[in-house]
VOBAGU-664347 format. One line per 8 residues: number of its first residue (from 1); their letters; for each residue x, y, z of C-alpha. Coordinates in Angstrom, 1 decimal. Layout:
N
NUM> A> X,Y,Z  ...
END
This chain:
387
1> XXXXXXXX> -0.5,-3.1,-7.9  1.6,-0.5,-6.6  0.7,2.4,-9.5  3.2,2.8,-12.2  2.5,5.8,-14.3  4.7,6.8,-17.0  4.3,10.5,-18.6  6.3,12.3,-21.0
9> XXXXXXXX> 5.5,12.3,-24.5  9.4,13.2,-25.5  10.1,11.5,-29.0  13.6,10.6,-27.6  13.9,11.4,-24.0  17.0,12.0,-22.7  15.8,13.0,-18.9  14.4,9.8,-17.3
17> XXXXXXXX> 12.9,10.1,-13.1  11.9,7.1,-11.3  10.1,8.6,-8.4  7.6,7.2,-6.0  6.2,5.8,-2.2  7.6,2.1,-3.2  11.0,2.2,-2.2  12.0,-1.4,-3.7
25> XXXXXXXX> 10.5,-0.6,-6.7  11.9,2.4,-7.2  15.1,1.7,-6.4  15.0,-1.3,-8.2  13.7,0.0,-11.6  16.4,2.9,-11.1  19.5,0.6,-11.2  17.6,-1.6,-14.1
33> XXXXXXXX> 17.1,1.7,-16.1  20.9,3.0,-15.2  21.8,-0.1,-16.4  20.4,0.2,-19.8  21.5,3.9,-20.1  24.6,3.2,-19.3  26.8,3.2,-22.6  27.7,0.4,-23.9
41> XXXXXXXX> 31.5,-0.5,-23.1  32.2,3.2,-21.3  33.3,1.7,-18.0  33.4,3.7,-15.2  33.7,6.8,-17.6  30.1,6.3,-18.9  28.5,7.1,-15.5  28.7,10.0,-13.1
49> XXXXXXXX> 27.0,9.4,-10.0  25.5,11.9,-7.7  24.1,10.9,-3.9  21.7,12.7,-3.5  20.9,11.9,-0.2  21.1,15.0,1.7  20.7,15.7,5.6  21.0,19.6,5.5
57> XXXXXXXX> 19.5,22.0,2.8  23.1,23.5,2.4  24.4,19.5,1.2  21.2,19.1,-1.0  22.3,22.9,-2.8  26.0,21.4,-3.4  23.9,17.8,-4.4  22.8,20.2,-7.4
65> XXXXXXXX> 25.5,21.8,-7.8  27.5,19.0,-8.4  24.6,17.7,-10.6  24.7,20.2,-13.1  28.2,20.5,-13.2  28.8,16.4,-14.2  25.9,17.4,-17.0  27.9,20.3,-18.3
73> XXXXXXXX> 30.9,18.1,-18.6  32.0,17.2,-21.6  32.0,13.2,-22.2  35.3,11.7,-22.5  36.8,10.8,-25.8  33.6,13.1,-26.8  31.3,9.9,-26.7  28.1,9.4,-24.5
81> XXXXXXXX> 27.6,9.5,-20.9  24.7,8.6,-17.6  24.4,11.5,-15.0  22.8,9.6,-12.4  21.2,11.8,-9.3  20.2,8.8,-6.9  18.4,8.3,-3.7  17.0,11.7,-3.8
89> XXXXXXXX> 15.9,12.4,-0.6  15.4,16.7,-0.7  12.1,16.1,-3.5  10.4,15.4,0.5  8.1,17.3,2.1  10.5,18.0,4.7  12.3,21.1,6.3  15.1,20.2,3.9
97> XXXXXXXX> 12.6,19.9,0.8  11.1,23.2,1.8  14.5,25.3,2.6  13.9,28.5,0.5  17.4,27.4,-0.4  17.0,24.1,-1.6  13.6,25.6,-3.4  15.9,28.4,-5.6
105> XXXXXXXX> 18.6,25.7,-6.7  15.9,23.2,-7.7  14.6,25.8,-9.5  17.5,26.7,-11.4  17.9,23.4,-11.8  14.3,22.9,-13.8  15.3,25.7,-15.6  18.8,24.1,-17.1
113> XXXXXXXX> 17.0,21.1,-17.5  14.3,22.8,-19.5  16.5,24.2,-22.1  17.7,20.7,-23.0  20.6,18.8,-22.2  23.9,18.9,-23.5  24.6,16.4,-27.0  25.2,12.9,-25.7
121> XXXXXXXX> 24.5,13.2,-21.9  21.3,11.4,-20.3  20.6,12.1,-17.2  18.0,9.5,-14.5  16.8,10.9,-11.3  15.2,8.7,-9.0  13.8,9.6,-5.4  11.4,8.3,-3.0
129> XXXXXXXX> 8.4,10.3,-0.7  8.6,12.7,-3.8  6.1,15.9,-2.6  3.6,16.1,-5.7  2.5,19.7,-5.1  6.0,20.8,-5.5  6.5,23.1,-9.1  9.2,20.7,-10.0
137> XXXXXXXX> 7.6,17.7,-10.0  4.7,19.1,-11.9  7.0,20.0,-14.7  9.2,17.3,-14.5  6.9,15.5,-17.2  7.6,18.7,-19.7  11.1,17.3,-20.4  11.8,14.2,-18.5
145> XXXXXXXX> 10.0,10.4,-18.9  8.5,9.9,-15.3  7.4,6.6,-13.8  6.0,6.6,-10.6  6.0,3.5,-8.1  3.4,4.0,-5.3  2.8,2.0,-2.6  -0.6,0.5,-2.1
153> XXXXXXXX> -2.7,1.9,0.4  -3.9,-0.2,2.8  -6.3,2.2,4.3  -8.1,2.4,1.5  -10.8,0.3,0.8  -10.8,-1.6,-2.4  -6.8,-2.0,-1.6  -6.5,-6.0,-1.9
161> XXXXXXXX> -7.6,-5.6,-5.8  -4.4,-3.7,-6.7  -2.4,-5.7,-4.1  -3.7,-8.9,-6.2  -2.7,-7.0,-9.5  0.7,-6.4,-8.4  0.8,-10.2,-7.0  -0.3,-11.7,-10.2
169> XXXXXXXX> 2.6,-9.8,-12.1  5.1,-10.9,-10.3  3.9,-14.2,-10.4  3.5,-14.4,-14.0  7.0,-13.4,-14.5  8.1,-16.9,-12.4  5.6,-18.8,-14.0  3.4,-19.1,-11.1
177> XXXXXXXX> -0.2,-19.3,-11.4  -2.8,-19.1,-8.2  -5.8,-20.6,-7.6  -8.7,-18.2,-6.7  -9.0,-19.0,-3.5  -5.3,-18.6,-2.9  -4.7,-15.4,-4.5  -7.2,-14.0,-2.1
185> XXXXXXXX> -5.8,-15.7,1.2  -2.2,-14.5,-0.3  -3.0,-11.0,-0.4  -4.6,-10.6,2.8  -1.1,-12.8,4.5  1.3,-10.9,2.4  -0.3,-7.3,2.5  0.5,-4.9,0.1
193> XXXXXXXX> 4.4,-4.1,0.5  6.1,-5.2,-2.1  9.4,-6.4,-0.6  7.3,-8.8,1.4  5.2,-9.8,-1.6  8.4,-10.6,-3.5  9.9,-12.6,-0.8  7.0,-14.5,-0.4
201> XXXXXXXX> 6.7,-15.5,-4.1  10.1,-16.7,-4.1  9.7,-19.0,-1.0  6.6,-20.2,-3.2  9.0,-20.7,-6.5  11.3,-22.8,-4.6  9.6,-24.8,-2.5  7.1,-25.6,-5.4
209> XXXXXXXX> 10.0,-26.4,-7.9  9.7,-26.6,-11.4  7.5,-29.1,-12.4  4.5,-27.7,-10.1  3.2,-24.0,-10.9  0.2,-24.1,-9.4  -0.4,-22.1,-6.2  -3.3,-23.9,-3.9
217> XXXXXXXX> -4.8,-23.0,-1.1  -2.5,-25.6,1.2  0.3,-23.9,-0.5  -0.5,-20.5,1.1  -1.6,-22.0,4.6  2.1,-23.7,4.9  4.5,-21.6,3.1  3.6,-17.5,3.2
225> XXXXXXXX> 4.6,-15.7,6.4  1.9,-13.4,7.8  2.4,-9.3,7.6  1.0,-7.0,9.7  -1.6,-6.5,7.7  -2.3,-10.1,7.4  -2.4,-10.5,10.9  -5.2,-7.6,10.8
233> XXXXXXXX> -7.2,-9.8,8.3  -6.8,-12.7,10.3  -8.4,-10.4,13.4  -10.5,-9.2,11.1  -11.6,-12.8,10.3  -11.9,-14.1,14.2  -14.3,-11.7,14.7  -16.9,-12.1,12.2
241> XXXXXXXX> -16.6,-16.1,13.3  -17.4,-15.2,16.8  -13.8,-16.7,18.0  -13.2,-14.8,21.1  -9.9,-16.9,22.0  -8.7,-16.3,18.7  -9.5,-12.5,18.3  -7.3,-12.2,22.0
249> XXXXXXXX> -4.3,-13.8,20.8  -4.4,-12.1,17.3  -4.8,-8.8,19.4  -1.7,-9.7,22.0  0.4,-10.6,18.2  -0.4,-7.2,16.8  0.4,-5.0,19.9  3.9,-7.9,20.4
257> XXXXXXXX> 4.4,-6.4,16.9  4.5,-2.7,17.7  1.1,-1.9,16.1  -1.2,0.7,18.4  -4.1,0.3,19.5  -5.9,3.3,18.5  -4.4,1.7,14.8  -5.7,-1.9,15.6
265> XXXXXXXX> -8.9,-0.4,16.4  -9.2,1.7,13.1  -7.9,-1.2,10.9  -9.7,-4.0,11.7  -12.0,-3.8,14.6  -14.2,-0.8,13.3  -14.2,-1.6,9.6  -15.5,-5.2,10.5
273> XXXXXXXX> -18.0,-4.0,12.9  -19.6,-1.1,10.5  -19.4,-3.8,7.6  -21.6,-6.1,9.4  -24.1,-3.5,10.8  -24.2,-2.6,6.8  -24.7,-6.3,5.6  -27.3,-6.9,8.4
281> XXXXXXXX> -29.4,-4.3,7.2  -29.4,-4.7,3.8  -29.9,-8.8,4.3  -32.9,-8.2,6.8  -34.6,-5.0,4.6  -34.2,-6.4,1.1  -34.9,-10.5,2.2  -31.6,-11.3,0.5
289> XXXXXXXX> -29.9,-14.8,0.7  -26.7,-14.5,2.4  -23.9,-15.3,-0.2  -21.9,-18.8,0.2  -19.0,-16.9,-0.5  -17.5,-13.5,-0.7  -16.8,-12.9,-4.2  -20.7,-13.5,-5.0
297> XXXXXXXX> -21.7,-10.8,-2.6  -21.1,-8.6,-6.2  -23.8,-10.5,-7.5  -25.9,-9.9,-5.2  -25.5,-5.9,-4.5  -25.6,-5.8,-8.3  -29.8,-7.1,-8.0  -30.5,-4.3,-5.7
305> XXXXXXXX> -31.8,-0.6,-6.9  -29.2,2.2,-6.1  -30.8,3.8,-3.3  -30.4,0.4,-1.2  -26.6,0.7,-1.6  -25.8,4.3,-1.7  -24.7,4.0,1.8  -22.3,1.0,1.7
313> XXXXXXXX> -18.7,1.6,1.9  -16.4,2.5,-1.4  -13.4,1.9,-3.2  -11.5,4.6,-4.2  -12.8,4.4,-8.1  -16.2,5.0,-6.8  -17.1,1.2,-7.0  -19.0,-0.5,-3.8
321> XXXXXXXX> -16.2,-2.4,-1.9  -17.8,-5.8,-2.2  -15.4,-8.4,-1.1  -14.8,-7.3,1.8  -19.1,-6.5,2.5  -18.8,-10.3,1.3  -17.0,-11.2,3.9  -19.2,-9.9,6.5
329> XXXXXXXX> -22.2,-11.4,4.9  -21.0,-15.0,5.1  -20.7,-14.8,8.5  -23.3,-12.6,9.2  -26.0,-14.7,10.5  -23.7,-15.1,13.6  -25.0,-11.8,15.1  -28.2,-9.9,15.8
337> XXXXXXXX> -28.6,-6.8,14.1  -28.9,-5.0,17.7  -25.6,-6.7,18.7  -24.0,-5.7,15.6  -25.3,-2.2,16.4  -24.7,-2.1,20.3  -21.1,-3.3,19.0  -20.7,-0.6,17.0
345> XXXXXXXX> -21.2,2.1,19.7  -18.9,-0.1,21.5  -16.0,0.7,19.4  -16.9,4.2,19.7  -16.3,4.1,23.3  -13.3,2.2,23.6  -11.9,4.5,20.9  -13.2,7.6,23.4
353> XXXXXXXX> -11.4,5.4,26.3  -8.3,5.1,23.9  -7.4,8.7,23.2  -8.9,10.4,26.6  -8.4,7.9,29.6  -5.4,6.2,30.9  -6.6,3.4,31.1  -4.4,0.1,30.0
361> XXXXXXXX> -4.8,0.3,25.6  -5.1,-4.1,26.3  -7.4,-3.9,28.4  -9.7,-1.3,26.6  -9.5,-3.7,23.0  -9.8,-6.8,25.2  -12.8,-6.0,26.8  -14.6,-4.4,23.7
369> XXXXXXXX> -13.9,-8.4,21.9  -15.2,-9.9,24.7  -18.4,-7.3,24.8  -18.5,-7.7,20.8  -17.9,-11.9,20.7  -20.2,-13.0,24.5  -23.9,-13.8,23.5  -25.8,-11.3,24.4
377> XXXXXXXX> -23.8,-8.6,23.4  -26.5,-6.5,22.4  -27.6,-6.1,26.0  -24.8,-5.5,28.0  -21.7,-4.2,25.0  -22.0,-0.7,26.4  -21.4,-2.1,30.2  -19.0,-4.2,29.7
385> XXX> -16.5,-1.5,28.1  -17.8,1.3,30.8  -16.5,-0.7,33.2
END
């Protein structure tokens, strides 16, 4: 799931920042969290609000400024009060985040914040494409409670496991429980952003209803739209079937879509390719059964010594990415190991053709499927994408 990480060991915080890549979730947590530090019955005196969206490093200063001067204010009728900095958008790496300006008043800033704040004021910052490196952040955890919403990377191998994580939550929450099988195919339709993973779900809690909870297989085919990234899969897929009509009209979706083709390349065509020339050696060198399906290619890695699999692509805790290996296995036996090799160096020159030629970026993918699907690939790859 998109990481949450909460740090702060206050007793009683009275500094909360929701900060993170995730914009929904951010901003979503941030107006459930206002909500509840809100106090009770204060109205529209119980909450000073603060944009702190900022398109200049001189309106991020005054953003502060005006910050620190709503803390310092007394509370009416000497109650309680919410100093909400929202939407922060100067915590960036940008040329706003790095005005030596905009650096001194957050600094300042820290240091008020540091010495504690005044009796009965809270204050909540939230803030998207926060810059970790920056001094603030690292000391925000010193006096503040911090939860962090990222995104999911979905360049990273071993992504669909926190994308699943994140999926189940939500889906808990409704009452919805998924199959296996459908979990999986989810993921890889919906991707990993969450807006689309929510949306998704509550097509699934409607059109399900309450008496049925259980998300099948059909369910997914009909109901879940596909993402980019499940678009990708889906390419991804067509390849390692050998479906050459298929693979084309996935490719003319992703480039309708907006998606590059240096990017299609990279996602889906390369990954695929170097996962099957990885699979085909280990099946051929070790006498291993291909698995009947993905999830058991674990099983099977898990019988081998180390050395065999030192070299087979990771997630990012270390682990061997083995559903997606799994998926290449399955469908393994539908290529030669020199195809699958001569394929490989295929992708390398269509990426060389890619970023150095000018040729046509169709063209250049489209011939490399047809050189990586046609029989006899292994003979004639290199020619055909030359050409």
């Amino acid at each position: 799931m998109p990481s949450k990480k909460t740090s702060g060991t206050l007793a009683a915080p009275r500094t909360f920042a929701v900060l993170g890549s995730d914009d929904a979730q951010v901003k979503a947590r941030a107006r459930s969290l206002a909500a509840e530090l809100t106090p009770p019955g204060a109205g529209d005196f119980g909450v000073d609000v603060v944009d702190g969206a900022a398109d200049h490093a001189e309106q991020a200063v005054s953003r502060l400024a005006e910050t620190i001067q709503a803390i310092q204010t007394v509370p009416f009728f000497g109650g309680e009060k919410l100093v909400w900095l929202r939407n922060i958008t100067f915590l960036a790496d940008t040329a706003t985040g790095r005005s030596n300006g905009v650096l001194a008043a957050l600094e300042e800033f820290r240091e008020i914040l540091t010495r504690g704040l005044p009796p009965g004021v809270r204050l909540l910052l939230s803030a998207v494409d926060v810059d970790k490196r920056r001094s603030f952040y690292k000391a925000l955890g010193k006096f503040a409670q911090v939860e962090v919403y990222d995104k999911v990377d979905t360049s990273k191998a071993g992504w669909e496991e926190d994308a699943q994580a994140m999926t189940m939550q939500w889906a808990a929450r409704a009452g919805l429980h998924f199959e296996p099988e459908a979990l999986e195919l989810f993921t890889r339709l919906a991707g990993a952003d969450s807006r689309q993973v929510q949306n998704e779900l509550e097509k699934l809690d409607l059109y399900l209803g309450p008496e049925q909870r259980e998300v099948t297989l059909p369910v997914v085919r009909a109901m879940v739209s596909k993402s980019t990234t499940g678009v990708i899969w889906e390419l991804s897929t067509s390849i390692l079937k050998r479906d050459l009509a298929e693979s084309l009209e996935l490719l003319n979706q992703l480039l309708f879509q907006g998606e590059t083709a240096v990017g299609i390349l990279l996602a889906a065509v390369i990954p695929t390719v170097r996962n099957l020339v990885a699979v085909k050696e280990l099946l051929e060198r070790h006498r291993v059964r291909p698995p009947a399906a993905p999830y058991q290619f674990t099983s099977v890695v898990s019988r081998l010594p180390p050395e065999a699999t030192e070299h087979l692509p990771r997630k990012k805790d270390g682990s061997i990415n083995a559903y997606a290996l799994g998926l290449a296995a399955c469908q393994a036996h539908r290529f030669t190991m020199q195809e699958a090799i001569t394929g490989l160096e295929a992708c390398l020159e269509a990426n060389l053709q890619l970023v150095t030629s000018q040729l046509e970026p169709r063209l250049v993918l489209s011939r490399l499927l047809v050189a990586l699907l046609t029989p006899g690939v292994g003979r004639k790859a290199d020619q055909i994408i030359s050409r």
